[in-house]
N, C-alpha and C positions, 0 to 999 in steps of 0.2 A: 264816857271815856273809851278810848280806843284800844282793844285787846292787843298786847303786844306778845309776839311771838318769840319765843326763844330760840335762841339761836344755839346749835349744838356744838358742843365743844369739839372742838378740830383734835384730831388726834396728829400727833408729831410725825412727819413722814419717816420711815425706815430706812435704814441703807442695806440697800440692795446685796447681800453676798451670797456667795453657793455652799452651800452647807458640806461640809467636811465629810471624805466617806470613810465611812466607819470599817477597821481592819478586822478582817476576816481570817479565822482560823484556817488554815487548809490541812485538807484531808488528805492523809498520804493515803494510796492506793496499794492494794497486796496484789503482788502475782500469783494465780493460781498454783497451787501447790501440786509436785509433780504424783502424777498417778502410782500409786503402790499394788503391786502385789501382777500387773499388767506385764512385760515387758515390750516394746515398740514392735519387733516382732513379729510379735504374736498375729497380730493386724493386718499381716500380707499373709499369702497362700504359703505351703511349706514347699510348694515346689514350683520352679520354673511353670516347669506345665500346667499347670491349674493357674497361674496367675495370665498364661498367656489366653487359655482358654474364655476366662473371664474381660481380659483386656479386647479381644477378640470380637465376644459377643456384645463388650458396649458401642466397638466400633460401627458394627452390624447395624444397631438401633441408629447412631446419628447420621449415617450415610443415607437411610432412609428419608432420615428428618431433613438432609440436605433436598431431596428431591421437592417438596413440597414448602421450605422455606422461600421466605423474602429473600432479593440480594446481598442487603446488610446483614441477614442472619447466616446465607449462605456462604458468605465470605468468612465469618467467625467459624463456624460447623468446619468448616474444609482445614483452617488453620487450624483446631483441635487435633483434627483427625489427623494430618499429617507429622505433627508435631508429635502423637502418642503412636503415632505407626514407626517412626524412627528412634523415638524413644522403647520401643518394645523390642525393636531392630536390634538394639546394642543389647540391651539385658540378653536376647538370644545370643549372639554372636560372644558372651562371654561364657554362656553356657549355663546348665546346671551348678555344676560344682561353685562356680564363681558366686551364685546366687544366694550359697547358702553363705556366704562369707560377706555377704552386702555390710559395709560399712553404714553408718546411722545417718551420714547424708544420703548416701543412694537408695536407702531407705525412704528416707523420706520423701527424695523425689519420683519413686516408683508411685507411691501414695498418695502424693499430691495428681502426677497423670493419670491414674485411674479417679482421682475425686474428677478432676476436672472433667473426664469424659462422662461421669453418672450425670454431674450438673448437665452437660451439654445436652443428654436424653430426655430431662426432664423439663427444659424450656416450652 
């Protein structure tokens, strides 16, 4: 007799669908809580003169760095410089006294042009 083979049982085809996605909790995010004990301030020079002198001397270092840059980087260097050389123009032209009354924007943006010109020394 002839061995007969079995045949395997067919499994039922599936219908095809895309599985549901599953809802995710989200995470609220916290703002950094404001520094105590600091005040903003504090963080610039107390005097005209000492902030210009320092503005001064990072001018110094990127005008250098312009001489021995690429074009693309010479073009950013120059627009720093010019930008924090005018911007240092005005803080002088208001003088001492005005300086010590800097309001918390003008603050910030004295801070922000001197960040800017450290970054620009350090590239």
């Amino acid at each position: 007799m002839a061995a007969r083979k079995k045949a395997a049982p067919r499994k039922a085809a599936r219908k095809k669908t895309t599985r549901k996605k599953v809802a995710r909790k989200k995470v609220a995010r916290r703002k950094a809580a404001p520094k105590k004990g600091s005040s903003f301030a504090e963080e610039l020079p107390k005097s005209l003169k000492q902030f210009r002198k320092d503005v001064e001397r990072e001018l110094r270092a990127v005008e250098r760095q312009i001489e021995s840059a690429s074009r693309g980087a010479r073009r950013g260097l120059t627009k720093v410089v010019r930008e924090s050389a005018r911007h240092l123009g005005r803080l002088e032209a208001n003088g001492e006294k005005h300086w010590k009354k800097l309001t918390r924007a003008a603050q910030a943006d004295a801070k922000k042009m001197y960040k800017r010109l450290q970054k620009a020394t350090t590239r």
